[in-house]
C-alpha positions in Angstrom: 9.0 2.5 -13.6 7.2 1.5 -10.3 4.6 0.4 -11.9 4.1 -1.7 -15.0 0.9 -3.7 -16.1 0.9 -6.5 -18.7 -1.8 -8.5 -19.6 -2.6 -10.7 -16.9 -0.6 -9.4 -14.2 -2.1 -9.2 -10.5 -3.7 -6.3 -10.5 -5.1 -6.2 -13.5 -7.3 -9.5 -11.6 -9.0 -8.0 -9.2 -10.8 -11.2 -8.2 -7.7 -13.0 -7.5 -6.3 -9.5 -5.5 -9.5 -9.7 -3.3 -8.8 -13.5 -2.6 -5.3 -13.2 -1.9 -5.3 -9.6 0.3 -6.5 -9.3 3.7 -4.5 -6.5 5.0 -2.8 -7.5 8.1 -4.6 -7.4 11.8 -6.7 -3.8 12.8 -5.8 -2.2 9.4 -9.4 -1.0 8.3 -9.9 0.3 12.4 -6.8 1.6 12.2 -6.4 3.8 9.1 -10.6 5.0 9.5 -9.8 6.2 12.6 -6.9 7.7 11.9 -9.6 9.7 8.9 -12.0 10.2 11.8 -9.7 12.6 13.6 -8.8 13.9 10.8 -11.8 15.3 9.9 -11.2 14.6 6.2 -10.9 14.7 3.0 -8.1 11.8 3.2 -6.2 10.8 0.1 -5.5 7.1 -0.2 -2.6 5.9 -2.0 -3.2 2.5 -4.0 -6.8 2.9 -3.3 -6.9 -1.1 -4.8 -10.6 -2.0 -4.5 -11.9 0.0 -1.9 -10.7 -2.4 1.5 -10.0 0.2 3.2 -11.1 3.6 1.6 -14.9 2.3 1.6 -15.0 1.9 5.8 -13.8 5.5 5.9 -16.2 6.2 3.5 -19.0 5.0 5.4 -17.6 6.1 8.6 -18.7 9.7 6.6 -15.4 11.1 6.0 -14.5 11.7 2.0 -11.9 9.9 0.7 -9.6 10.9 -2.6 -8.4 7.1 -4.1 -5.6 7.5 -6.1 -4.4 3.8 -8.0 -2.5 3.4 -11.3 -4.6 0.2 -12.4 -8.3 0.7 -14.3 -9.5 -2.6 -13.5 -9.0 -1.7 -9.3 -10.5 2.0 -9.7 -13.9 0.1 -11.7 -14.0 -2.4 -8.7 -13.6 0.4 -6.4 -16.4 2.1 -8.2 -18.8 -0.3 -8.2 -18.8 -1.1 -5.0 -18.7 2.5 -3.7 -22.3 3.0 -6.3 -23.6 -0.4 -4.5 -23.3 1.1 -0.9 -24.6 4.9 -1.6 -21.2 6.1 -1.0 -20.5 7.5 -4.8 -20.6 11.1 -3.3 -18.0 10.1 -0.3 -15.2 8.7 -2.4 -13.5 10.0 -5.5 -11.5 7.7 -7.4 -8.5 9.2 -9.8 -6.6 7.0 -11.8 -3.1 8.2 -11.3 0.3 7.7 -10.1 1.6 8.3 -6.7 4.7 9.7 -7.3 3.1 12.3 -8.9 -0.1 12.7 -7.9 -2.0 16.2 -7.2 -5.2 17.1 -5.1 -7.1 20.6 -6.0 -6.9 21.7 -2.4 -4.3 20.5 0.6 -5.8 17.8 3.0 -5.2 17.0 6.4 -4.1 13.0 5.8 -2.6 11.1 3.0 -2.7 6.9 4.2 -0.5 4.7 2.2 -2.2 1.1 3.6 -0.9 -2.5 3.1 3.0 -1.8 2.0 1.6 0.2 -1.1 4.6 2.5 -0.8 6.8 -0.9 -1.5 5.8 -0.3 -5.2 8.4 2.3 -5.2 11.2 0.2 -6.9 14.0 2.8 -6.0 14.7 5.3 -3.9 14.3 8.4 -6.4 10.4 6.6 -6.3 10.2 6.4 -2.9 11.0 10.3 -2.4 8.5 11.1 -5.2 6.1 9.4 -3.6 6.8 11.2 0.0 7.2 14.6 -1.7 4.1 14.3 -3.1 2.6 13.3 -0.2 4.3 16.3 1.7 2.5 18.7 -0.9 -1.0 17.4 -0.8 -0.7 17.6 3.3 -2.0 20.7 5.2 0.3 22.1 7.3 0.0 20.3 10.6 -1.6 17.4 8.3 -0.2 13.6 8.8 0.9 10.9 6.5 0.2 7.5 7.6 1.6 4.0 6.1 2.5 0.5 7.0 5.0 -1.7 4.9 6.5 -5.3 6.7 9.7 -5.0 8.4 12.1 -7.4 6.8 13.2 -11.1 7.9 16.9 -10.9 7.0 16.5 -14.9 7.5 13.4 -15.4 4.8 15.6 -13.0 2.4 18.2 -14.9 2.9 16.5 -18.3 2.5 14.7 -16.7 -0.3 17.9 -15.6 -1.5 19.4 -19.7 -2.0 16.2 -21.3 -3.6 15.8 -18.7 -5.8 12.3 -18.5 -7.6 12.3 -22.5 -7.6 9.7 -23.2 -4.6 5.9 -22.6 -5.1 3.6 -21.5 -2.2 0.5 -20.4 -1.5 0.0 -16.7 -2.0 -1.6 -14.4 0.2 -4.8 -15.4 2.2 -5.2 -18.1 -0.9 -3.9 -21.4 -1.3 -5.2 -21.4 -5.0 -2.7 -19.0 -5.8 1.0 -20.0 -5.9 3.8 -17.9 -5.5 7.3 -18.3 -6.6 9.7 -15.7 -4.8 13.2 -14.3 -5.9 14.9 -11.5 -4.0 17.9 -9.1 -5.4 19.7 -8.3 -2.1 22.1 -5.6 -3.5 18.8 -3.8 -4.8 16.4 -4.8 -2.0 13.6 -5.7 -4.6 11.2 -9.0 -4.5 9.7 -10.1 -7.4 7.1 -12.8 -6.5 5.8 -14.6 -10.1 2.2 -16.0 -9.5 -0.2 -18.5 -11.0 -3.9 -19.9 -10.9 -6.5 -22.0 -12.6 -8.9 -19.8 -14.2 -11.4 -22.1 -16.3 -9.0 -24.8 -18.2 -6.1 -22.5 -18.6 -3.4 -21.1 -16.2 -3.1 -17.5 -15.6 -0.1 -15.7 -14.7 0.9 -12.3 -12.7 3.8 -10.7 -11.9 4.1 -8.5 -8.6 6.9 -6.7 -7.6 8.0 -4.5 -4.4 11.3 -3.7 -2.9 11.4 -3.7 0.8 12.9 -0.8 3.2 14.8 -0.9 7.0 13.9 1.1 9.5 16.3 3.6 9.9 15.9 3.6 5.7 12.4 4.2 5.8 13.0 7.1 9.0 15.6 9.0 6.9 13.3 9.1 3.5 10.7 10.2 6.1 13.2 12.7 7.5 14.6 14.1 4.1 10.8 14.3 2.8 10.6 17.2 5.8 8.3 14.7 7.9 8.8 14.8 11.5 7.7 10.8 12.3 5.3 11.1 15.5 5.0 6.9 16.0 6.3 4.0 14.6 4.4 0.9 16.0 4.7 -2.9 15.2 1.1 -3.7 14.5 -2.0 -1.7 13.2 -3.4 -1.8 16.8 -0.6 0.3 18.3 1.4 -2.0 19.7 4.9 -1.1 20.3 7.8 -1.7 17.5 10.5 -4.5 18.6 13.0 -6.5 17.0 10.5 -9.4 16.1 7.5 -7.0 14.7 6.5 -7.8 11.4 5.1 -4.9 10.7 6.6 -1.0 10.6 3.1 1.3 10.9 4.4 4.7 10.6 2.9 7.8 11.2 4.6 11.6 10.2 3.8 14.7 9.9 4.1 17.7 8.2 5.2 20.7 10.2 3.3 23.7 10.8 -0.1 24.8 12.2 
């Protein structure tokens, strides 16, 4: 399965989530604009806490937040009650390989390499055909996932999950990293103080190329639109970090 909570694992702490995840440069602008034009309602995938769906939110466009973990969705929810914005965003505990919507929509976002969760690639085409059948015709998918350092894999690769660093946006969190290269999956094994006991989380994604991530795009009956190397629309070279994608579903 893609997704797979034990007690204790990272997002099932949503504090230590929120410390350790910024998003990566222009993501909130980005993605709210993106449901500006659209008009909206947008469906966010891995709706987390609310980063990103709760700008759109106040921006006044209604956002669907789909996310398989409880303790994200009651985050989500609180802070959506705190700011009026309740009415704007629907939360819907759910997977998104299978997830449904009531009525088509004219932009599904999948932020901050959420579609990485997608262990294989029968997940990752779940995930886009579902995607592809919540989307009006003429509607867009957006999503941004990191493009991969074959020389951190590979470094990765020798030291195994023996080297600790700091995780995320917080050097309070340590991270110990092991990469299965014939699979393309990371499993990064964290750790924290929490009051006089250490906590641990497990969090796991498997990475996708660019010509991977075009053909699944391709197969999933997407025509891809843009592909740019930052959330500010800069172009996509051989040193981007970053593969911000943006499809869409044929038809008027």
């Amino acid at each position: 399965m893609c997704y797979d909570f034990p007690v204790d694992s990272y997002y099932e702490a949503p504090e230590v989530y929120d410390a350790t995840t910024t998003g990566v440069p222009g993501d909130v602008d980005f993605y709210r604009e993106l449901a500006l034009a659209s008009g909206g309602p947008v469906v966010e995938l891995g709706v987390g806490t609310g980063r990103i769906a709760l700008p759109i939110a106040a921006a006044g466009v209604e956002v669907i937040g789909v996310d398989l973990a409880p303790a994200m969705l009651a985050v989500a929810q609180r802070r959506a009650a705190e700011a009026g914005l309740a009415d704007r965003l629907r939360l819907v505990e759910g997977d998104m390989r299978t997830f449904a919507v009531p009525e088509t929509v004219p932009l599904v976002i999948i932020p901050f390499r959420t579609f990485l969760h997608d262990l294989t690639v029968e997940d990752q085409q779940a995930t886009l055909a579902a995607a592809y059948r919540a989307l009006l015709p003429g509607g867009h998918l957006a999503l941004n996932v990191f493009s991969p350092d074959l020389r951190l894999i590979e470094r990765r690769m020798m030291q195994g999950a023996r080297r600790s660093e700091p995780f995320g946006a917080s050097r309070e969190v340590l991270a110990e990293h092991a990469v299965q290269s014939g699979s393309q999956v990371v499993t990064s094994r964290l750790r924290w103080k929490e009051g006089g006991s250490v906590r641990r989380a497990t969090l796991t994604l498997r990475y996708v190329f660019r010509a991977e991530m075009a053909d699944l795009l391709e197969q999933a009956g997407f025509e891809v639109e843009a592909l740019y190397g930052d959330c500010t629309g800069g172009a996509f070279t051989e040193t981007s970090t970053e593969m911000v994608w943006v499809a869409r579903r044929p038809g008027h």
